[in-house]
C-alpha positions as CSV (number, residue, x, y, z in Angstrom):
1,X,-168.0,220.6,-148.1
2,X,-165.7,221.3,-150.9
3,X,-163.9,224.0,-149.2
4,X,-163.3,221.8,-146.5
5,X,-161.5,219.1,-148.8
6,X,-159.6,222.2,-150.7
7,X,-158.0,223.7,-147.0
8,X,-157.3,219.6,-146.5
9,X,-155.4,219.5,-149.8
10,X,-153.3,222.9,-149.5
11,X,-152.3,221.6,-145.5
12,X,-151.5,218.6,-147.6
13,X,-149.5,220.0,-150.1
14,X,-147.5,222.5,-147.3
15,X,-146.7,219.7,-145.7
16,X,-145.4,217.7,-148.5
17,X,-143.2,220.5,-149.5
18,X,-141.7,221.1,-146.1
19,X,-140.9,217.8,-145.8
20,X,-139.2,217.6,-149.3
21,X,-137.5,221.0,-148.2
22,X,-136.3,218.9,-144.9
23,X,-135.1,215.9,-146.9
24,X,-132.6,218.3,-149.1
25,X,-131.0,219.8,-146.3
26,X,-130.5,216.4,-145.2
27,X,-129.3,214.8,-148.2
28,X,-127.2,218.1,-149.5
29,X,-124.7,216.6,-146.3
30,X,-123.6,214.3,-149.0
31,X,-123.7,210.9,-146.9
32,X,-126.4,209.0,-146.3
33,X,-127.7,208.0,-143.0
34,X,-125.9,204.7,-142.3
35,X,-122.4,206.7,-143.8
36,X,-122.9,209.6,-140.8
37,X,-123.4,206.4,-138.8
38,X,-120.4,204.8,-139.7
39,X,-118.8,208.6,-138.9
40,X,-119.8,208.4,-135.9
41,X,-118.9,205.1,-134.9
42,X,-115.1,205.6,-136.0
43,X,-115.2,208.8,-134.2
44,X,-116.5,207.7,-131.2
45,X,-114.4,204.7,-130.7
46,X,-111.7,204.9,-128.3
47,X,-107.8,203.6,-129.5
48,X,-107.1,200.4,-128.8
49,X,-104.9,200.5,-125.4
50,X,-104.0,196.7,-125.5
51,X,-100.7,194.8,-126.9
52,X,-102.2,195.3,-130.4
53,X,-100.8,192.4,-131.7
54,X,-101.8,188.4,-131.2
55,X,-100.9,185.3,-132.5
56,X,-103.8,184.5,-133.2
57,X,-107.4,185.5,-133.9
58,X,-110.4,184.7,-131.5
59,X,-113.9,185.9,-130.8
60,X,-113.0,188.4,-128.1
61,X,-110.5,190.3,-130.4
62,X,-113.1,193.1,-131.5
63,X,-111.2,195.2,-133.7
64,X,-109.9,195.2,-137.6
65,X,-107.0,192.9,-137.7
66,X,-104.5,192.2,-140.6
67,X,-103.0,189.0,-141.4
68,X,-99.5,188.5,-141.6
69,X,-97.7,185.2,-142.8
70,X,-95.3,184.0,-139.8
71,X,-91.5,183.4,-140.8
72,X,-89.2,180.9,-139.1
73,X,-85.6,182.5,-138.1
74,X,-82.5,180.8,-137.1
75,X,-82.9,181.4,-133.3
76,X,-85.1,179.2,-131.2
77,X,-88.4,180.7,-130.5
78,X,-88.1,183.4,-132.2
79,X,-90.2,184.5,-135.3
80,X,-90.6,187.0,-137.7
81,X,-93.5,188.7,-139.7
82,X,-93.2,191.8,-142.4
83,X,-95.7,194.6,-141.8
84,X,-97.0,197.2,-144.7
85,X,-95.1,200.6,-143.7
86,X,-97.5,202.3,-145.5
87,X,-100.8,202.5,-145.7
88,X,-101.6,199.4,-148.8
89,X,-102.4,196.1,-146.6
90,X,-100.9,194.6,-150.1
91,X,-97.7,196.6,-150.4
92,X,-93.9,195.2,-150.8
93,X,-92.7,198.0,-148.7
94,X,-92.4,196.2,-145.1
95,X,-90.4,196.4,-141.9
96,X,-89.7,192.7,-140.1
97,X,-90.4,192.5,-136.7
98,X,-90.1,189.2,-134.5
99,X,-91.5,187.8,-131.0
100,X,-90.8,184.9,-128.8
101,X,-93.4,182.3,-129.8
102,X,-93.3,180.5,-126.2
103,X,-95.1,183.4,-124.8
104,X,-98.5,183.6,-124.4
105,X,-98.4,187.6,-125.2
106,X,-95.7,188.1,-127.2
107,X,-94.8,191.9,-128.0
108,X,-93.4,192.5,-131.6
109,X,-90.3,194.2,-131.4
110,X,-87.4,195.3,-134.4
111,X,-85.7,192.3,-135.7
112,X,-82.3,191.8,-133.9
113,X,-78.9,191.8,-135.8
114,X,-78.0,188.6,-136.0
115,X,-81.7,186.9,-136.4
116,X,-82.2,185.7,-140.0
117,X,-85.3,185.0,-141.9
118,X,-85.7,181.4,-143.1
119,X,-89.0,180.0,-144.8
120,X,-92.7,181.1,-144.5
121,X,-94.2,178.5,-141.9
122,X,-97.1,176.9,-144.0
123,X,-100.5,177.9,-142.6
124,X,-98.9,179.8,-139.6
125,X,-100.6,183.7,-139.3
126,X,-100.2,186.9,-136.9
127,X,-102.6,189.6,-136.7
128,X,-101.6,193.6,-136.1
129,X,-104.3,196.2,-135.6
130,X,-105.4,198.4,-138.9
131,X,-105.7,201.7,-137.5
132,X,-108.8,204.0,-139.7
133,X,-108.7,207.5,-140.5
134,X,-112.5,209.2,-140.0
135,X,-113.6,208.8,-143.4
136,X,-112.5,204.8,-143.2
137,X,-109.6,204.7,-145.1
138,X,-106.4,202.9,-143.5
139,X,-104.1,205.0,-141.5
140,X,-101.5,202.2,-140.9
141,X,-100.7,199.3,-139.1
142,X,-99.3,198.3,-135.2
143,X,-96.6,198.7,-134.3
144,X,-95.5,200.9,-137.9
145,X,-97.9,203.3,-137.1
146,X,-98.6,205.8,-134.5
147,X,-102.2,206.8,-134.3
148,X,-103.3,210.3,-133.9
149,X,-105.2,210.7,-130.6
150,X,-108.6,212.1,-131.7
151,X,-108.5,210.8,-135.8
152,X,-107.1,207.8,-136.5
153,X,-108.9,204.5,-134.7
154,X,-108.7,200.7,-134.6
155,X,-112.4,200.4,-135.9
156,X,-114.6,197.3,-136.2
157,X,-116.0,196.3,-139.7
158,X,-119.4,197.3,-138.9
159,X,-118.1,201.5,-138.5
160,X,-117.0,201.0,-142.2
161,X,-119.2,199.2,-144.3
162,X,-121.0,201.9,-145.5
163,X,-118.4,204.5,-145.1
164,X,-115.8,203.0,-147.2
165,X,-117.4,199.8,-149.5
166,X,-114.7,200.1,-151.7
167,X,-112.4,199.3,-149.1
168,X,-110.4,196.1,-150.0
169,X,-110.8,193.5,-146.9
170,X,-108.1,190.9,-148.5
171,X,-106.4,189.5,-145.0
172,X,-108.1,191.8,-143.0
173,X,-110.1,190.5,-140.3
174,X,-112.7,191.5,-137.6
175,X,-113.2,189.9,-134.1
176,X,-115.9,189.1,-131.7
């Protein structure tokens, strides 16, 4: 009978070891599960094709979004908001681009000669996609950046919450 229990432990005991063999090859990656999920996600999502760039935000806009203050200009219609030409949703270095607010789909072109910023209108916001390298840091912003087909993606939040925590979400927002 004790022999019996003994050949139990050692099976026991190989199996324990292969599975703790198993886990380092696993871990020795260097990500943890939900971070090779997050991988995957970004790599896996297709760029955004659409406009990439609304007036507002609602529950059918599914990708990461910043926020931009809208600017009033001295032509009828037409206003103005400064996107980040680099990669800091925070940074002063920004290229002013306007649309005709009577459309329902604006498009965000270069501000014309001749348009002039006036005032920030209070509580007024635009949204342009933040495009995400793989490893969740931002690439850049629509329309200052062009993505690379087959790196850089529009992700949702949920691809980089474990990839990048540290990733400061200050006026950046995610849809549906």
């Amino acid at each position: 009978m004790d022999q019996g229990q003994s050949t139990n432990s050692t099976e026991q005991r190989r199996k324990l070891l292969k599975g703790a063999l198993g886990a380092s090859t696993v871990m020795g990656m260097g990500y943890s599960s939900a971070a090779l999920a997050s991988f995957q996600c970004i790599t896996s999502t297709t760029p955004y094709v659409g406009v990439g760039f609304k007036k507002s935000i609602n529950t059918t806009s599914n990708w990461a979004w910043l926020k931009l203050q809208v600017y009033d200009t001295n032509k009828t219609n037409i206003r103005a908001v400064k996107i980040p030409v680099d990669a800091n949703p925070a940074s002063i270095n920004t290229a002013t681009y306007q649309y005709d607010n009577s459309l329902t789909n604006p498009l965000l072109t270069t501000i014309q000669n001749g348009t002039n910023l006036r005032l920030p209108i209070s509580n007024t916001f635009a949204y342009v996609i933040i495009y995400f390298k793989i490893d969740g840091s931002i690439a850049g912003f629509f329309p200052t950046y062009t993505p690379v087909t087959g790196s850089d993606y529009p992700a949702q939040g949920s691809c980089l919450t474990s990839l990048n925590p540290n990733l400061v979400t200050t006026n950046i927002l995610y849809g549906g």
